[in-house]
KEPA-955102 format. One record per residue (C-alpha): x negated, y, z. Coordinates in steps of 0.25 Angstrom, whole numbers, plus 5000, padded with zeros to 4 digits. Layout:
N
XYZ ...
//
This chain:
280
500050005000 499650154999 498850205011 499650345012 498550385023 497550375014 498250455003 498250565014 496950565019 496350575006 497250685001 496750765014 495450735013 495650804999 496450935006 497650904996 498850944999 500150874996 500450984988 499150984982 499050824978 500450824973 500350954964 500750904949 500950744953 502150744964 502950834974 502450854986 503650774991 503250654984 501750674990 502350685005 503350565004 501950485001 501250545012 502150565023 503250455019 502450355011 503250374999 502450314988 502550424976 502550344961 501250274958 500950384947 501050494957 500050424966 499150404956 499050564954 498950604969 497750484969 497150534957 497150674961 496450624975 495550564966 495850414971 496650304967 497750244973 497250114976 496250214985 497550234994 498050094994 497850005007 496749905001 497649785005 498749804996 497649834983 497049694989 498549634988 498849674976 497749634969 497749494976 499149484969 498549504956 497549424958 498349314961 499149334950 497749304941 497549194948 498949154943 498849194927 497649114929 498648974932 499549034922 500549044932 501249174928 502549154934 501649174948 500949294941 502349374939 502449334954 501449394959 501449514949 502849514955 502449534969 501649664965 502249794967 501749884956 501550014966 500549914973 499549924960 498850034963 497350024958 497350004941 496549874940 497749814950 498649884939 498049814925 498149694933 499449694935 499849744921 498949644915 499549524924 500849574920 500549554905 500349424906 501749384916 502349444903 501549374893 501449234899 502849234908 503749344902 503249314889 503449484886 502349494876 502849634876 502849664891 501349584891 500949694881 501449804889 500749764899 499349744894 499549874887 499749934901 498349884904 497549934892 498150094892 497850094904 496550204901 495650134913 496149984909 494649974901 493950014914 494649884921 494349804911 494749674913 496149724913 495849784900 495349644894 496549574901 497549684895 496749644881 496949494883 498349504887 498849584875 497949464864 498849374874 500149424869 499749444854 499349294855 500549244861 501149324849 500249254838 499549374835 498049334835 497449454827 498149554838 497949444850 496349434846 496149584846 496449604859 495449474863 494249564852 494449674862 494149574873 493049524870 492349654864 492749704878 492349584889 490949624892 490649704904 491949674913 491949684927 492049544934 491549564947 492949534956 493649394954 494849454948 494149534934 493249384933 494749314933 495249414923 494249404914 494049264914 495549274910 495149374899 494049264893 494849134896 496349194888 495149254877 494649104875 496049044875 496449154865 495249124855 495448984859 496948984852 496449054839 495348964836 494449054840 493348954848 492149004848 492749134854 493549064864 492348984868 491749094870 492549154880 492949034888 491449004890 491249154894 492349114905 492048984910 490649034910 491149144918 491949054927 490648964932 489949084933 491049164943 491549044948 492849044944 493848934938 494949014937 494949014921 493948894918 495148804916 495848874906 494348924899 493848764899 495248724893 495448824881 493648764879 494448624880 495348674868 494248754859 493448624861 494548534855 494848634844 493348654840 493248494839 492348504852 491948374858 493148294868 491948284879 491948444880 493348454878 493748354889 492748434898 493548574896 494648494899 494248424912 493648564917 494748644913 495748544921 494648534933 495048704935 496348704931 496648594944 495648694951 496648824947 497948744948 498048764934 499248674931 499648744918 498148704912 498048574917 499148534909 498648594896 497448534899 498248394902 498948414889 497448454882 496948314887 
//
C-alpha cells in the first residue's frame, strides 16, 4: 500500500506547499483528502505529484506489498512455464491494478496478459493490444526483456494465424536484439530462456533447424550453466523433434527424449510428458 507518511515527509523536506505541488495536476481538495483522509487521487494524478517531487511512486510504497505483488507475477511465470493458463488468469486475477505501481511490475503484467488471451481467451485481437501496450510504452526498450517478450508475443499471434512472413519479422528483431540483456535476477533468466525456448519452437515448425538448434542449444546451455531446469524439457523435446526431422540418429533422438521426460516429472510438466509419450 502507499505509505502517505512518507508522501508528506518528503513534500516537507521539499518546502512545497499543498498548493504548491498540486498547481496545474489537481485541487488542493483532492491533495488534502490523500494527505489528511488517505483518499487515494487516480494513479495518473500520483504520477504527476511524484514526478514533480522527482520520485516514483514505488518510492512511497510499503516494500511488502511491491515484494507481493511481484511474487504473484512470479508465480504466475512459473505457471506459463507448465502451460497451465487457466491458473495464470487466477492469479492475474488476484492482482488489483492500482497495486502496479513501479513499470517493469506493469509490462509484466501487460505481457502475461497477452498470453491469457492468446492461449485461453483465444483474443488474438485483445493479445495484440496487449503487446502493443508494451512496445509504445517509450521506456519499454530500456527494460528490455519486456520488449523482446512483447516482440515474441506478437510473432506468436501472426503464427497461430498462418502468417509466417509477419510472425518471422518480429522473431528477426529478436535476434538482432538479444545481446546484452540483463540476467542478473532469477525472473529476466526465466523470461529469457522463455524468449529462446518459444524462438527455437518457432524455427523448429517452419523447417528452419539450424536456427532453431541454435537457439535451443544457447538455452539448455544457459540452463547447466545457471542452474535452472525450468525450460530444459520443452528445449530437449523440440531438439528431440528437429533431430527426427533432419533424419538424425534414433540413439540421440531417444536421449532428448528420456531428458526431456526426466525434467518435465521434475516440473510436473504433465502437458509434455504426454506429447512426449505420444512422440515415443
Amino acid at each position: 500500500m502507499i505509505n502517505i507518511n512518507k508522501f508528506i515527509s518528503i513534500r516537507k523536506k521539499l518546502g512545497l506547499s499543498q498548493t504548491e505541488l498540486c498547481n496545474g495536476i489537481c485541487t488542493q481538495s483532492t491533495l488534502s483528502k490523500f494527505e489528511n483522509n488517505g483518499h487515494i487521487p487516480s494513479l495518473k494524478i500520483l504520477n504527476s505529484l511524484c514526478d514533480r517531487m522527482n520520485i516514483n511512486v514505488a518510492d512511497i510504497m510499503d516494500v511488502d506489498s511491491n515484494k507481493k505483488t511481484s511474487h504473484k507475477l512470479f508465480e504466475a511465470d512459473f505457471a506459463v512455464i507448465q502451460l497451465d493458463f487457466p491458473k495464470v488468469a487466477q492469479i492475474l486475477g488476484s492482482i488489483n491494478k492500482k497495486e502496479l505501481v513501479r513499470q517493469e511490475d506493469t509490462l509484466h503484467y501487460y505481457y502475461l496478459r497477452g498470453l491469457i488471451a492468446l492461449e485461453l481467451d483465444h483474443s488474438e485481437t485483445d493479445a495484440l493490444y496487449y503487446f502493443n501496450s508494451i512496445l509504445d510504452v517509450k521506456l519499454s526498450k530500456q527494460n528490455k526483456i519486456y520488449y523482446l517478450l512483447a516482440l515474441k508475443g506478437c510473432s506468436r499471434v501472426y503464427d497461430l494465424q498462418h502468417d509466417v512472413y509477419k510472425a518471422r519479422h518480429y522473431y528477426d528483431i529478436i535476434l538482432n536484439s538479444i545481446s546484452n540483456v540483463d540476467l542478473e535476477d532469477e525472473d529476466s533468466l526465466l523470461q529469457f530462456l522463455s524468449i529462446l525456448c518459444n524462438g527455437g519452437e518457432f524455427y523448429g515448425r517452419n523447417k528452419d533447424y539450424q536456427q532453431s538448434d541454435k537457439l535451443l542449444k544457447m538455452g539448455y546451455d544457459l540452463c547447466k550453466k545457471r542452474h535452472v531446469i525450468y525450460f530444459a524439457a520443452r528445449i530437449l523435446y523440440q531438439l528431440a523433434q528437429n533431430n527426427i526431422a533432419e533424419d538424425g540418429t534414433q540413439e540421440e533422438t531417444t536421449q532428448y527424449l528420456n531428458d526431456a521426460a526426466a525434467f518435465a516429472r521434475l516440473n510436473n510438466n504433465r502437458v509434455l510428458l504426454e506429447k512426449i509419450s505420444s512422440l515415443n
